[in-house]
C-alpha positions as CSV (number, residue, x, y, z in Angstrom):
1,X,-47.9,-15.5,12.8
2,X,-45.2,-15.2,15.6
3,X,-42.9,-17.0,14.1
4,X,-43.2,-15.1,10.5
5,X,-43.0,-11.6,12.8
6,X,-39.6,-13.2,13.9
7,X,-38.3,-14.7,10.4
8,X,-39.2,-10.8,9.0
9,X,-37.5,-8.8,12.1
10,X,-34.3,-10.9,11.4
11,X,-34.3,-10.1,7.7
12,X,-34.8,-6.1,8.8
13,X,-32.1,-6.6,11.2
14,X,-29.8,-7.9,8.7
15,X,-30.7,-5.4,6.0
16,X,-30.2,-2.8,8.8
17,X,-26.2,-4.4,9.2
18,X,-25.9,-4.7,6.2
19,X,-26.0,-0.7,5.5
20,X,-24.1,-0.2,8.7
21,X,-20.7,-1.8,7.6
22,X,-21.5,-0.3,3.8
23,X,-21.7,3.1,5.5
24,X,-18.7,2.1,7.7
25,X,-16.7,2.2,4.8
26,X,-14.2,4.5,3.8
27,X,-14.1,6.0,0.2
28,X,-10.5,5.6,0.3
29,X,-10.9,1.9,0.6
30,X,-14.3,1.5,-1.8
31,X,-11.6,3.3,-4.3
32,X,-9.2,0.8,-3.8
33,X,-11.2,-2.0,-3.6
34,X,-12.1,-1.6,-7.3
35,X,-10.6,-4.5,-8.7
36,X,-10.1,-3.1,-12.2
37,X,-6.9,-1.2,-11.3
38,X,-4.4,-3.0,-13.1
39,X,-0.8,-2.6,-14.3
40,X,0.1,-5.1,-17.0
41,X,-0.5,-8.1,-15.1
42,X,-0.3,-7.0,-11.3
43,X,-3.7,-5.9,-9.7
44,X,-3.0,-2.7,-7.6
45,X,-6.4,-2.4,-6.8
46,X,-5.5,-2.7,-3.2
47,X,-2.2,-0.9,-3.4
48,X,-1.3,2.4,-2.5
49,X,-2.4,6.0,-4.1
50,X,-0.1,6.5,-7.8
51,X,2.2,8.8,-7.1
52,X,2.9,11.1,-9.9
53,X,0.5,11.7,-12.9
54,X,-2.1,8.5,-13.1
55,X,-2.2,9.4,-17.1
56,X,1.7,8.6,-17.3
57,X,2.5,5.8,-20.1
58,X,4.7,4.2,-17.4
59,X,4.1,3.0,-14.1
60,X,6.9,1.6,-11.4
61,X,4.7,-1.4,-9.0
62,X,6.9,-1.8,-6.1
63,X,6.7,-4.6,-3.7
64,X,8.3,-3.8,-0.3
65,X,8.1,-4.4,3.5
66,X,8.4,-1.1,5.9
67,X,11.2,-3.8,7.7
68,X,13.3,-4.5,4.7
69,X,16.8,-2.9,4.6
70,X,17.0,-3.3,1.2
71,X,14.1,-1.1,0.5
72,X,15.1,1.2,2.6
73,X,18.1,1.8,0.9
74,X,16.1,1.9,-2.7
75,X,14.4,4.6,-0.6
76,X,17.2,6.8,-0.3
77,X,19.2,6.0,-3.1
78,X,17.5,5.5,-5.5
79,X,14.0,6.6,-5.5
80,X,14.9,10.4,-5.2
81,X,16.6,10.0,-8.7
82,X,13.7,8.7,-10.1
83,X,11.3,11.2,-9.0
84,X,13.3,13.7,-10.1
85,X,13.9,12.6,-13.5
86,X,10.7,10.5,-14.1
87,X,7.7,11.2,-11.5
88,X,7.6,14.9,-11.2
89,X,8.6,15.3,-15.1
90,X,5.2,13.1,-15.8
91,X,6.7,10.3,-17.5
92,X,6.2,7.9,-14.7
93,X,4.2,7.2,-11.8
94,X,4.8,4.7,-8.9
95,X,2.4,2.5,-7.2
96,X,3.6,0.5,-3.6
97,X,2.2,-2.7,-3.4
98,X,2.7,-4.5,0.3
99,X,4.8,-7.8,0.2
100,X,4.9,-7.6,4.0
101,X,6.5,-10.6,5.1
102,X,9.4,-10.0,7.6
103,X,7.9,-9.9,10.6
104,X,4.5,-9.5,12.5
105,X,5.0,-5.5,12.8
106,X,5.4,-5.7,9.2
107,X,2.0,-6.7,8.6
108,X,0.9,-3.8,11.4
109,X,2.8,-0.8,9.8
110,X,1.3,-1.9,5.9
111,X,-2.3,-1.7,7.7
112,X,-1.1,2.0,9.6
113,X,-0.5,3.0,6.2
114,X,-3.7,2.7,5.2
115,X,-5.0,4.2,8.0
116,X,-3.0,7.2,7.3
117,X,-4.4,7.2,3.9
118,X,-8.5,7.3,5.3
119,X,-7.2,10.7,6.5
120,X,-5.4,11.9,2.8
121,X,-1.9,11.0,4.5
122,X,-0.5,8.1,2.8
123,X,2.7,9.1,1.2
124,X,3.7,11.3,4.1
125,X,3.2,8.0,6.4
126,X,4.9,5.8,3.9
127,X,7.7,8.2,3.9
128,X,7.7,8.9,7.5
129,X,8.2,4.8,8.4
130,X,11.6,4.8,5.8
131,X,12.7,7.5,7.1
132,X,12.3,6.2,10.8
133,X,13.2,2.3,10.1
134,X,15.8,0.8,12.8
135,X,17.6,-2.4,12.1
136,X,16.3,-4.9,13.6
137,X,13.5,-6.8,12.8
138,X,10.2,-6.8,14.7
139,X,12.6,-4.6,17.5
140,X,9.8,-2.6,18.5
141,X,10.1,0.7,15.9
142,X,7.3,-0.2,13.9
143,X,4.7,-1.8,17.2
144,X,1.5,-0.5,17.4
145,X,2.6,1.8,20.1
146,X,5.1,3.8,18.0
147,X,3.0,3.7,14.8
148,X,0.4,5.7,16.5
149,X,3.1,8.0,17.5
150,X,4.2,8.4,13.9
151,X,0.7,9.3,12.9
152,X,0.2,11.9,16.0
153,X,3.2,13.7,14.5
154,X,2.0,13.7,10.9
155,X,-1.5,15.6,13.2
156,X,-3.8,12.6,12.2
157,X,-7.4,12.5,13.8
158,X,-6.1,10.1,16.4
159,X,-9.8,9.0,17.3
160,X,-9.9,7.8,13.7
161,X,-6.3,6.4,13.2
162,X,-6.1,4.2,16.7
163,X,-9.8,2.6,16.0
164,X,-8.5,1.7,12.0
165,X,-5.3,0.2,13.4
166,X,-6.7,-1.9,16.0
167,X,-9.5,-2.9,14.5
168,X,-7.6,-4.7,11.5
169,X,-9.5,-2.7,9.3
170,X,-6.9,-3.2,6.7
171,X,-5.7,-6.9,7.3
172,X,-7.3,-8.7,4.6
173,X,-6.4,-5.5,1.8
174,X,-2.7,-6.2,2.6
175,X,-2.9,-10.0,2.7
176,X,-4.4,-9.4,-1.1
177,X,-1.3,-7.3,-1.7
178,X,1.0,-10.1,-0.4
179,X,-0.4,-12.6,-2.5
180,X,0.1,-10.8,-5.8
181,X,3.7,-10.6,-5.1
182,X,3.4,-14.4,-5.0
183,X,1.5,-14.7,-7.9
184,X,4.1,-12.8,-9.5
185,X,6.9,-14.7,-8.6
186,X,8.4,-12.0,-6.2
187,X,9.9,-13.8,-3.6
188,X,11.9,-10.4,-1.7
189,X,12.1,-6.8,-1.3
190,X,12.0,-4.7,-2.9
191,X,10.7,-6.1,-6.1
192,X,9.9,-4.2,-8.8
193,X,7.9,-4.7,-12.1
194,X,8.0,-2.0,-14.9
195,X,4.9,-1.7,-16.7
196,X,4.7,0.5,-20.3
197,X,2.5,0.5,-23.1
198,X,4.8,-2.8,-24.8
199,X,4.3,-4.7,-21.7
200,X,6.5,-4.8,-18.5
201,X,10.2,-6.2,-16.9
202,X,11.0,-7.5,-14.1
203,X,13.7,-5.7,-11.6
204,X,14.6,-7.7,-8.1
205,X,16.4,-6.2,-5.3
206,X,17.7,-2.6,-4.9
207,X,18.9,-1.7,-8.1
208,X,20.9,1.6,-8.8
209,X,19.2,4.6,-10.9
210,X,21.2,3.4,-13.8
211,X,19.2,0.5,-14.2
212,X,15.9,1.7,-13.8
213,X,16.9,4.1,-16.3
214,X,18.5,1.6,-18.9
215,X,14.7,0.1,-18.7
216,X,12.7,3.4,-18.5
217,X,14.7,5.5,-21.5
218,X,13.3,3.2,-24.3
219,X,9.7,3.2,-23.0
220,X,9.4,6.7,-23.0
């Protein structure tokens, strides 16, 4: 009888668990989580929020790193066309998808992202990290130290933010990210597929606006 009392306390106890870590988890990331988010072949289930209107017929999946050069200058010199032109007009929305492979504070500021997104903040954090990126890899911009400091100054709940980033709430959500861009054949950032309602091209590397908009014009 004992040993049936025990056998039944453990099942309660794991029951109990069970709807602890369901409860522990955020609606941002049961939203993302859903893996029927698709564009054309790419699952961005466990990418980023779409920016722009999720209706548009054309959507822009981007693999990046927070550490790439590259994509920081597709940040500032290119991107800004595009919204303009594409994202706030409503033809076109965008979707980030992490291929965060440079270094081990790559892999950290992805996760932050996140973090900043369990509190409504993710573009303003994305943002924030390409505007603040430094040259060198893994040269301390983008530690854990200074990534809670970039979420202090967007006024994050910094209770909630530091227990999400050390915690590696996130770490498995990004390592799916990276492994679509292998699936996909992206082997650097930024990579770019550009999904319409005829299927989707490839773009690799930095490209200017001209050549996003040689692509986009026809699919509109």
């Amino acid at each position: 009888m004992r040993k049936k009392a025990v056998v039944l306390g453990s099942i309660v106890a794991a029951i109990i668990v069970g709807i602890a870590v369901s409860a522990s988890s955020s609606p941002t990331e049961t939203a993302n989580l859903d893996v029927g988010r698709m564009h054309g072949t790419i699952s961005t289930a466990m990418g980023s929020a779409i920016l722009g209107d999720p209706s548009a017929p054309i959507t822009i999946v981007e693999f990046g790193d927070y550490q790439c050069h590259q994509c920081y200058n597709w940040f500032h010199n290119t991107k800004p066309a595009i919204t303009r032109d594409y994202i706030e007009t409503g033809k076109v929305n965008l979707v980030f998808v992490d291929l965060a492979f440079l270094g081990s504070d790559s892999l950290k500021a992805a996760q932050a992202s996140y973090c900043a997104e369990d509190q409504g903040k993710y573009w303003d954090y994305h943002d924030l990290l390409y505007n603040s990126q430094e040259s060198k890899i893994d040269g301390g911009w983008a530690n854990s130290e200074r990534l809670k400091a970039f979420a202090f100054s967007l006024g994050l709940d910094m209770n909630l933010f530091d227990s999400c980033l050390d915690s590696g709430k996130y770490s498995k959500r990004v390592q799916y990210n990276i492994q679509q861009a292998k699936d996909h054949g992206v082997g650097g950032t930024p990579g770019f597929f550009i999904v319409g309602p005829d299927g989707q091209q490839q773009i690799s590397g930095a490209q200017p606006f001209s050549v996003f908009k040689q692509i986009l014009d026809p699919m509109i």
